[in-house]
N, C-alpha and C positions, 0 to 999 in steps of 0.2 A: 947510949942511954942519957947522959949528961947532953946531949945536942936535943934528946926529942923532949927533955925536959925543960928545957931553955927555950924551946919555939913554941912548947903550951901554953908558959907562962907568960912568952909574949902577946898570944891570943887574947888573954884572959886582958889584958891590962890594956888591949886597943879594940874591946868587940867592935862588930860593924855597924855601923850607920843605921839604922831605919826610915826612911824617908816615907811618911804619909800620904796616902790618895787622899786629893781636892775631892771633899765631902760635896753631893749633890744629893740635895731631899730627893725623897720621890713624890713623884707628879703625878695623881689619881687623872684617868683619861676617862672622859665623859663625852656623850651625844648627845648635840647641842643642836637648835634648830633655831633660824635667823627669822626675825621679827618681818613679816611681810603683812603689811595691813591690806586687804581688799574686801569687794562688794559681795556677798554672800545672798542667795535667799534661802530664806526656813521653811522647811521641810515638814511636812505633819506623813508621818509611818500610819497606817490604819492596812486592814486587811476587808473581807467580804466576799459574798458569793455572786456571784453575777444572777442580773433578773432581766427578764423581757421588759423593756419601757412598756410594751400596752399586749394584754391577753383578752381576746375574747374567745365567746362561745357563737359556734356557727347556728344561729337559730333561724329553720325556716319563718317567715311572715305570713303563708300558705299552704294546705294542708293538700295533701296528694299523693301519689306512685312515686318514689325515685324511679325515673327512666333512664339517667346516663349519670356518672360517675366520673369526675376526674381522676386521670390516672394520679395526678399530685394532690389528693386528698387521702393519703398513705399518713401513718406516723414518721416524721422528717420529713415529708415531703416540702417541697417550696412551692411558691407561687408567685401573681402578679400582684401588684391593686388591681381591680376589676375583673380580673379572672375569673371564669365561671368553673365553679365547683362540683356542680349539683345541680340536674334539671330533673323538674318534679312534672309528669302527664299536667300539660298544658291543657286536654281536649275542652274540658269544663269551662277553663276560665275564654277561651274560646269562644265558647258559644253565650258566654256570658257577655263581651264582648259585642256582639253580633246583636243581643236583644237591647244592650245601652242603644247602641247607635242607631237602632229603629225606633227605638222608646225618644231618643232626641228628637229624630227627624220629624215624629207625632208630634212631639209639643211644640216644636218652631213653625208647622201647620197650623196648631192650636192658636199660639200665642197670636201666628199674624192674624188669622179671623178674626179673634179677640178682638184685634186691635184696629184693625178696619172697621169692625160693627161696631164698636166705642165711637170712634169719628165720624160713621155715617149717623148714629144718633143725638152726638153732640149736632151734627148740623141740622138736623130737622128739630131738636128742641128749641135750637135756635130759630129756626120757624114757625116756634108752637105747634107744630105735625107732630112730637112724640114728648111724651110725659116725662115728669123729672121721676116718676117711678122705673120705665124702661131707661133714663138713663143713669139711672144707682142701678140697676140690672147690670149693664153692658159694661160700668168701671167695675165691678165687681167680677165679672166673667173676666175680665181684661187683666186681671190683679192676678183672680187665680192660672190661667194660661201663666203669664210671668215667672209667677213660682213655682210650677208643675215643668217650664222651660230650665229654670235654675238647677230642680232638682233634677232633673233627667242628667242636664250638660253636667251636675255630680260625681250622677249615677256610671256614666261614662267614663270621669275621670279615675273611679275606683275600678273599673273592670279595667282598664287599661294598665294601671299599678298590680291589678291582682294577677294579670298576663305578664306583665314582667317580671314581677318575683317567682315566677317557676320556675327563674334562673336564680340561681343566688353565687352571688358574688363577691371575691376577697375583698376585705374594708383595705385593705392593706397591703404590700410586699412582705411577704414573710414566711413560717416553716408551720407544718401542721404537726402540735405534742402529740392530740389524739384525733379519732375517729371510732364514730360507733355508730352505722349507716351501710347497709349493704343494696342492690340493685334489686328491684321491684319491692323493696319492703314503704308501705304507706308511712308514709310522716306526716304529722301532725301541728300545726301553725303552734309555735313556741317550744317544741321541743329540740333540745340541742342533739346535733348530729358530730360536733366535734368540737374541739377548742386549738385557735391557732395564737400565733402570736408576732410581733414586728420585728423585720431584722434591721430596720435603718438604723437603730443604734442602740446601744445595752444599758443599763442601769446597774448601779451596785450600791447597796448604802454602808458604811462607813463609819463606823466609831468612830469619836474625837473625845479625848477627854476636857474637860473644863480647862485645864492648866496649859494645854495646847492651841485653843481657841485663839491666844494673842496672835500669836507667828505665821497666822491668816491673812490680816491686815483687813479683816472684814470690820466694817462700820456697826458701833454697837447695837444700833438701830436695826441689824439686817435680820429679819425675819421672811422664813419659807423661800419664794424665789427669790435666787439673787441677780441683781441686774448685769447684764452682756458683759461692760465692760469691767466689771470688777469678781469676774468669775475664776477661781483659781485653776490654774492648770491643773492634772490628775495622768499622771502616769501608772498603769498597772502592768503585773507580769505574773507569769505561770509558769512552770516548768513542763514541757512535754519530751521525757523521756530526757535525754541527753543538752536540748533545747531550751532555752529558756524565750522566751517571745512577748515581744511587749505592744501594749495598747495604750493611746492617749484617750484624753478625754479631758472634760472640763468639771467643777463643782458647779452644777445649776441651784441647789435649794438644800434649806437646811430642817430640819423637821421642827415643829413647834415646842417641841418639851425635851429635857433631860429621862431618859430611860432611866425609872426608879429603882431597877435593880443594878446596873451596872454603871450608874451615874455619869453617862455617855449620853453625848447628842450626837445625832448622828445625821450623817450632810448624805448627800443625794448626789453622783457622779454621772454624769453623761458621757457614754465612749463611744467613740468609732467602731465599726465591729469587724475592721480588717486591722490585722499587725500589722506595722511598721516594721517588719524586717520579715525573711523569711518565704518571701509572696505575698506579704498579705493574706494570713491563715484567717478565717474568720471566727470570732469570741464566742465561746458554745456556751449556751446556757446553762447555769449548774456548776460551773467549773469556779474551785473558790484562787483568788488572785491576793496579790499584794501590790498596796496600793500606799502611792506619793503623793503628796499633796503639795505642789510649791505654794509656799506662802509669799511675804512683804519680804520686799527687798530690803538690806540695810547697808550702810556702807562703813569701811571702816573698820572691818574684823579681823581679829587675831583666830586664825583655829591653830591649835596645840593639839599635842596629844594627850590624852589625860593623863598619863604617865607624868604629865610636867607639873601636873599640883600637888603643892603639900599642904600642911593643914592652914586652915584657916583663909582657904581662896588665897594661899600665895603661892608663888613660884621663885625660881631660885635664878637668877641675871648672871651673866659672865663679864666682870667688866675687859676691857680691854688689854689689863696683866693679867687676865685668867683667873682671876680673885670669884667667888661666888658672893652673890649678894640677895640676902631676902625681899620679893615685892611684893604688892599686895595689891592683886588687880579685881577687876570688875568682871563676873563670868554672868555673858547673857545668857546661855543655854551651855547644858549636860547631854554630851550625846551618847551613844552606843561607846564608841572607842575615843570621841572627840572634845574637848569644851572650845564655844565660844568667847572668847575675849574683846570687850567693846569699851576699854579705858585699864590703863598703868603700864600699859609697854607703848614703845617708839621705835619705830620704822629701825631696821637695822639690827635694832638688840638680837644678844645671842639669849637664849634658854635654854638652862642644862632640862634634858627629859629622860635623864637616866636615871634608874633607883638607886638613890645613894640612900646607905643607913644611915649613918651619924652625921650631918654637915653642923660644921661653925659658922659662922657669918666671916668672910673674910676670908 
C-alpha cells in the first residue's frame, strides 16, 4: 500500500508533457477562372415564324374550259418557273388568231395600194394632169391604210398573247398552299384558281428590342434594305422530334417603325431553305424557329460567368498568395448565364466565381 502510494504521488508532481499541434488556419477552396481576353461577336437572340418571300394567286388572263390540269397543282404540290399548270380550250383563241392574220394580210394589201396610188398621183400633179384635190385624196387614203395596217399588226399581236395564255404558267419555282379549279369547269379572266408561293428561299421577321440594336453594328443611317455587305449573318433552329436542325440565312432589311405595342422593330431575315445538317431538310412554311443574329465584332473580351459579380459591377481577383481582392470592372453586356467584360482585368488574372457569403478584402 505504502509503494502504490509513493508512485501516485510521484505522478502527480511530474505529469506529462503536452506538446501542441503547429496551428494551420483553414483555407476556404474556391473556383477560380483565369483572365483570357479574346475577340467575341454579339449575338441578338429573337424568335419568328417562317414566311414565303413571295405568294401569289394563280389568276387566269383568259376566260375559257379548264382542259388539262397539272398533276402538281395539288395542295403541296411543287413545280418549275414556267411550268404549265393549267390549259384552258384554246379553240376560240384560235380562230381568233387566224382572222388577225387575215385582217393583217388585208391591210398590207391596203396600205401598199394606198401607197402606190399616193405616188402615182404625186407625179401627175407634178405634171398638172391631177388636182391638189385628188392629191389630199390619195395622202389621206395613204394615212388611213397606215393606221388600219398598225391596227391590224395590233390586232395580231393580242390574238397571239390571248393564245398563249390558255397556258398559264408558274412565275416561279415553288409549292402550291391551295387550289380551287377542277377539269372542264369554265374559268373566268381574273378569277383566282389557286395561290402558290417561292421556295428559293424563306423569310422570317424578327423582333429586336431598342436596347439590342447596338450589338448589330448597323450604321444609324440604315433604313429598310440593308446593303450586301454589311448584312448580319442569321442562323435559325427548330427542333423535329428528337432533332434539332439548323438554317442560315442573312438580315436583308429592317422595317420602317418601332411596333407600338411591343416597342420592337423588327428586321427581315433571308434563309436558305435547306439545313445545313441532316440532308439538307427543307424550311416548311409555318414552322416557328429561333433565331441568332451575329452582330459587330469587338476585340478584347472577358466572358465570366455571372456567378463572378458582386454588387456593384465588381468582381472578387486572387492575387497570387491567394489573398481575394475587390475590382471594379466595365460589363459590356448581361447575358443569359454570361456578362461581358471589356476593361479592369488583365490577361492572366485569376477570378474567384464561386458564391461566397461573407468576403473581406484581403
Amino acid at each position: 500500500l505504502a509503494v502504490g502510494f509513493a508512485v501516485a504521488v510521484l505522478i502527480a508532481m511530474n505529469p506529462p508533457q503536452t506538446v501542441p499541434d503547429n496551428y494551420e488556419p483553414l483555407v476556404a477552396t474556391v473556383r477560380v477562372i483565369e483572365v483570357q481576353p479574346r475577340a467575341e461577336y454579339l449575338t441578338v437572340i429573337s424568335q419568328g415564324t417562317v414566311q414565303p418571300r413571295s405568294q401569289s394567286e394563280l389568276i387566269p388572263e383568259v376566260s375559257g374550259r379548264a382542259v388539262w390540269i397539272s398533276p402538281s397543282l395539288v395542295g403541296g404540290g411543287s413545280f418549275e418557273r414556267d411550268e404549265v399548270l393549267l390549259r384552258i380550250d384554246d379553240a376560240d383563241y384560235r380562230s381568233s388568231l387566224t382572222r388577225a392574220e387575215a385582217a393583217l394580210k388585208r391591210a398590207e394589201v391596203e396600205y401598199d395600194y394606198a401607197r402606190d396610188e399616193l405616188q402615182r398621183t404625186q407625179s401627175l400633179q407634178d405634171k398638172k394632169l391631177a388636182s391638189q384635190q385628188q392629191l389630199d385624196n390619195a395622202q389621206r387614203a395613204s394615212r388611213v391604210a397606215e393606221a388600219n395596217l398598225s391596227e391590224s399588226q395590233a390586232a395580231l399581236d393580242q390574238a397571239r398573247r390571248d393564245l398563249a395564255r390558255t397556258e398559264l404558267k408558274a412565275p416561279f419555282d415553288g409549292l402550291v398552299r391551295e387550289e380551287h379549279v377542277d377539269l372542264g369547269q369554265f374559268v373566268t379572266r381574273g378569277q383566282s384558281i389557286g395561290v402558290v408561293y417561292a421556295t428559293d428561299y424563306m423569310e422570317v421577321r424578327l423582333p429586336i428590342a431598342a436596347d439590342q440594336l447596338v450589338y448589330l453594328g448597323l450604321p444609324a443611317s440604315t433604313r429598310g434594305q440593308i446593303p450586301e455587305g454589311l448584312r448580319p449573318p442569321v442562323t435559325v433552329t427548330a427542333d423535329f422530334g428528337n432533332a434539332r436542325l439548323l438554317w442560315e440565312g442573312e438580315l436583308i432589311r429592317g422595317e420602317a417603325e418601332f411596333d407600338a405595342r411591343s416597342r420592337m422593330l423588327y428586321g427581315v431575315a433571308r434563309l436558305r431553305t435547306d439545313a445545313i445538317d441532316d440532308g439538307g431538310m427543307p424550311l416548311p412554311v409555318g414552322i416557328f424557329v429561333q433565331a441568332e443574329i451575329r452582330g459587330r465584332k469587338v476585340e478584347d473580351i472577358i466572358r465570366l460567368p455571372r456567378s463572378a459579380m458582386r454588387d456593384n459591377n465588381q468582381v472578387m481577383v486572387i492575387d497570387p498568395e491567394g489573398r481575394l481582392h475587390f475590382r471594379q470592372v466595365s460589363i459590356l453586356r448581361l447575358e443569359h448565364d454570361d456578362m461581358l467584360v471589356d476593361a479592369g482585368l488583365e490577361a492572366g488574372e485569376l477570378v474567384c466565381i464561386s458564391p461566397l457569403q461573407t468576403v473581406v478584402e484581403g
